[in-house]
N, C-alpha and C positions, 0 to 999 in steps of 0.2 A: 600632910593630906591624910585623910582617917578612911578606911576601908571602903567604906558604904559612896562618897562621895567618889573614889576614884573607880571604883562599881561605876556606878554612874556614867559616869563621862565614857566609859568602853563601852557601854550597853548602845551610847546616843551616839558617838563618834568614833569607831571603828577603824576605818578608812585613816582619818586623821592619825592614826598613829601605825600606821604602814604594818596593820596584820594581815595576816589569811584566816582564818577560821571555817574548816573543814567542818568540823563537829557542832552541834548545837551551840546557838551563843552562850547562854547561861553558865554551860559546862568550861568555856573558852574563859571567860569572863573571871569567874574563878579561880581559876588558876595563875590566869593573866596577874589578877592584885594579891595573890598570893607569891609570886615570883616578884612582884614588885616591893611588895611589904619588905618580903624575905634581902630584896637589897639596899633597900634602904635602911635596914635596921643595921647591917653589916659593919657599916660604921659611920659616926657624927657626922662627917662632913657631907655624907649621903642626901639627897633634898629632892625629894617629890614637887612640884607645883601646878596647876590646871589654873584657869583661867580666871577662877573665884576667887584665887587665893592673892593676900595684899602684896606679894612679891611678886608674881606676874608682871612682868615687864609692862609699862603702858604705852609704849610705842606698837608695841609686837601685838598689843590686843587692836593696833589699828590697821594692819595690814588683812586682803580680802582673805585669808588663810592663814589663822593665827593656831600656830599647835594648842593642841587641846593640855596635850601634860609632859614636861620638860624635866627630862632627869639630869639631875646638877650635880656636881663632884664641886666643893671648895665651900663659898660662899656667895650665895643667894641674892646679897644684898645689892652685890657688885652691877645686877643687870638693870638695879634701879636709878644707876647715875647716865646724867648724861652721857653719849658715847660718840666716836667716830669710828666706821670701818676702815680699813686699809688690806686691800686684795691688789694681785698682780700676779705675775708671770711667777710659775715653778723652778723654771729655768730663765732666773735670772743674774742679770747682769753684778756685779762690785759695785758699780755706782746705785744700781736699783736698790740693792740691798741695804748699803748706807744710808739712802733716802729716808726706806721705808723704816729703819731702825730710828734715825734722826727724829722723823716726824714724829713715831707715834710718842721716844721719849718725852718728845716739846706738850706733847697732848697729854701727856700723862701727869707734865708739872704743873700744868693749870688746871686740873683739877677733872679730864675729860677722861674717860674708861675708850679702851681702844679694843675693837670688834674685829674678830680674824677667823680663820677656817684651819690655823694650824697646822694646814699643806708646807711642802716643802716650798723654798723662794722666798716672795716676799711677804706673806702668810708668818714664815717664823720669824722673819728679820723683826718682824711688826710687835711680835707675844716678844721676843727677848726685849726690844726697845723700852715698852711697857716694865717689865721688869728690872732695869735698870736704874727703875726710879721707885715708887710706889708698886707698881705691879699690879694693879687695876688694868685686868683684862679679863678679859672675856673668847675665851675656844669655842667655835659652833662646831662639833662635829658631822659628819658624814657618816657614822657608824653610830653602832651604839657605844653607849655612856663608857662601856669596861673594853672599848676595844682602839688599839692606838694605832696609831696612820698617820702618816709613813712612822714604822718602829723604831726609826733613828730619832723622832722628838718622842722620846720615852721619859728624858729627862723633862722635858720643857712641859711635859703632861703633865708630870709632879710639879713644876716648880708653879706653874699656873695657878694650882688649885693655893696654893699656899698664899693668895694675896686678892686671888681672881676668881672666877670659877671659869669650870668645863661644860657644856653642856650638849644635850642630843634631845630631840625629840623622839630617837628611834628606842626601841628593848635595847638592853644592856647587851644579849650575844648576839646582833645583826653586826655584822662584817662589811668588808667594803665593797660595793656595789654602786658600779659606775652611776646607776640612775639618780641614785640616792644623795650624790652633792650639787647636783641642780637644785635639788629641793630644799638642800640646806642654805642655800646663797640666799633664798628670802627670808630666812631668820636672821641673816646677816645684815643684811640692809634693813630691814626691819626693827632692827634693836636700835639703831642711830638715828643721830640726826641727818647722819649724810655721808656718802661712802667715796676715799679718798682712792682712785687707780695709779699705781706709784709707775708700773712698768708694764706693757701687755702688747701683743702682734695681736693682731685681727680675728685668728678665732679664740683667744685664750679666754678659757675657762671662766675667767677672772670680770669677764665682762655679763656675766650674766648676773650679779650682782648688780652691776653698773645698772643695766637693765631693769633689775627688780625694783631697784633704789627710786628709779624713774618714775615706775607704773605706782610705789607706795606715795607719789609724790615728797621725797626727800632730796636733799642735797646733792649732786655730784661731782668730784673735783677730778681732775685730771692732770698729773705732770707730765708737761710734754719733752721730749727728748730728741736724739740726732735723727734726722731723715732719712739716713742712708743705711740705717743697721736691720732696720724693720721692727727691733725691738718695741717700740712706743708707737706702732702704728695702730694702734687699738686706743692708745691716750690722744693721740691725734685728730680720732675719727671722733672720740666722744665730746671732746674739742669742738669743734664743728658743729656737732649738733647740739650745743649748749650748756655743756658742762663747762665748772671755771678753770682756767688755767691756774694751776698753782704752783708756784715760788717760793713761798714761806707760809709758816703759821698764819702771816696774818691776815695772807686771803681765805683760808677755811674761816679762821674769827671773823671777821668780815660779813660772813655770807650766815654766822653761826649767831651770834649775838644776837638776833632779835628772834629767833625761833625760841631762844633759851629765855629769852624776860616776856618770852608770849605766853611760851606752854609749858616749861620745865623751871625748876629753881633756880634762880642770877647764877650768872657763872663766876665761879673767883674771880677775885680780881685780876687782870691779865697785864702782868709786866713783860715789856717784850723783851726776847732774850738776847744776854748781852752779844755782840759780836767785836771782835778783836778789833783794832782799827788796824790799818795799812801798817801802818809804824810801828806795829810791835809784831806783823805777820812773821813768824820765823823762814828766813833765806828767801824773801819777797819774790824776787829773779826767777829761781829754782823754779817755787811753787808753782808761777805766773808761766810757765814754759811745759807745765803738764798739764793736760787737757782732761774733761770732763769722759773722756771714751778712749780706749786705749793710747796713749803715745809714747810709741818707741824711743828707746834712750839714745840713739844718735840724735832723735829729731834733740831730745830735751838736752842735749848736750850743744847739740847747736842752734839753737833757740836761745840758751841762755847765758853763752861764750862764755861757757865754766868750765872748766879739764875734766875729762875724765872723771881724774882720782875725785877730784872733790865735789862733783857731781851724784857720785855714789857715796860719798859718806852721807852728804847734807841729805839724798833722797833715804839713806837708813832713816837718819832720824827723824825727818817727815814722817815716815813709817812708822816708826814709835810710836809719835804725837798723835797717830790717825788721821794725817793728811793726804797721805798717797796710801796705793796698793801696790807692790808688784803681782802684776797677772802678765798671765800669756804675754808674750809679742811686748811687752816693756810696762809700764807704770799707768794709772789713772788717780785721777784725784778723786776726794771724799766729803772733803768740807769746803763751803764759798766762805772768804773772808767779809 
């Protein structure tokens, strides 16, 4: 973006990119694309964009409040592929987290860029999943561009940019500010075709996405989960009111497929992914006797009329394989065969 033009856009849109200006505009203005200049130049992967420019996302130029100018760390191009969001709970579940890791890797091998906020839960589960594979993802920030949240994905901010990009609509030193990731959940939905809620209780955060997703008229999926934990009472309710229940990749394709051969480019070819048959499940018994949400090793010991001893060897090695977990209170599973 070249000086004059991003002048421009501060002089006309203001508001849109969440300043104050005390002092005359002009004077504001100035300095504004002189501190912006000054960080994009900083280094390559740095990337200015405003709403003229042919990287501008074109989903996001359809929503009623599209940022005017988006500072990007990685690459730029990434926000021009097809995408799916995947938001949920902070504090989530072993199962939640494998979900959301699950799905977005499956999204990421057919060819689909996966949309997050980089919060802690299922936000990260979602950016490492993505990176697992290609690494076609996309961080909406809540802060500005140079500032990371939560500090513990310090790593995952690096590793993002290296396949993905990061992005913020806010200055590079705005900090975090509760108000400010409401506003970023409609870039989120915004940039997709449709925003997947993996795990969520009733007021989580996570649904205001779901929310925006609605009002952009896009897609929105829901996995629903146990009744009694409260956990998914938010996937539940969005359930209800018409979002799809989702099971596997291939109810997002499903609902996905004809938005992409309407308005965006065919989507790769979609081979569905293999799943193991019965007969070669490793300790079929075992597996079959741990449940989807906590279950205690006496239950899976008697559940599966296996001793003891050999009940804990076999669940190591499920745990190896990334079948089970041990959490709290005894074991959960991870993968459906």
């Amino acid at each position: 973006m070249d000086v004059s033009e991003l002048r421009q856009r501060l002089e006309h849109e203001p508001k849109s990119l969440s300043l104050t200006l005390p002092v005359p505009l002009t004077a504001a203005v100035w300095r504004k694309v002189e501190m912006a200049q000054l960080w994009q130049q900083q280094a390559s992967h740095h990337h200015l964009i405003c709403r003229a420019d042919p990287l501008y996302p074109p989903l996001l130029q359809q929503i009623a409040d599209p940022p005017s100018i988006l500072f990007i760390k990685g690459h730029p191009e990434t926000l021009l592929r097809p995408s799916v969001a995947i938001v949920g709970s902070r504090a989530a579940s072993h199962g939640g987290l494998s979900l959301a890791f699950q799905f977005a890797a499956e999204l990421d091998s057919i060819g689909l860029a996966v949309v997050s906020g980089m919060a802690a839960g299922i936000d990260g589960a979602a950016h490492k999943g993505a990176l697992s594979h290609s690494g076609q993802t996309v961080a909406v920030l809540g802060t500005g561009i140079e500032q990371i949240y939560p500090k513990r994905h310090r790593q995952l901010y690096e590793d993002i940019q290296q396949h993905g990009a990061v992005i913020s609509e806010f200055w590079p030193e705005v900090t975090a500010f509760a108000g400010n990731f409401p506003k970023r959940n409609r870039i989120i939905s915004g940039l997709a075709l449709g925003t997947l809620v993996v795990e969520a209780r009733r007021r989580s955060g996570s649904l205001i996405s779901a929310r925006t997703a609605m009002e952009q008229g896009r897609e929105v999926f829901a996995i629903p989960g146990a009744v009694l934990s409260g956990d998914h009472q938010g996937c539940h309710d969005l359930i209800k009111n018409g979002a799809k229940l989702v099971e596997s990749l291939a109810d997002i394709i499903e609902e996905l497929s004809p938005l992409l051969q309407s308005h965006l480019q065919a989507l790769p070819s979609y081979v569905p992914l293999q799943t193991e048959h019965n007969s070669q499940l490793p300790f079929k018994t075992l597996l079959a006797s741990v449940g989807y949400e906590t279950t205690p090793l006496d239950v899976v010991v008697e559940q599966s009329g296996i001793t003891l001893d050999l009940v804990l060897e076999q669940l190591l090695e499920l745990e190896l394989q990334g079948w089970v977990a041990a959490v709290p209170g005894g074991y959960v599973r991870l993968k459906r065969n």
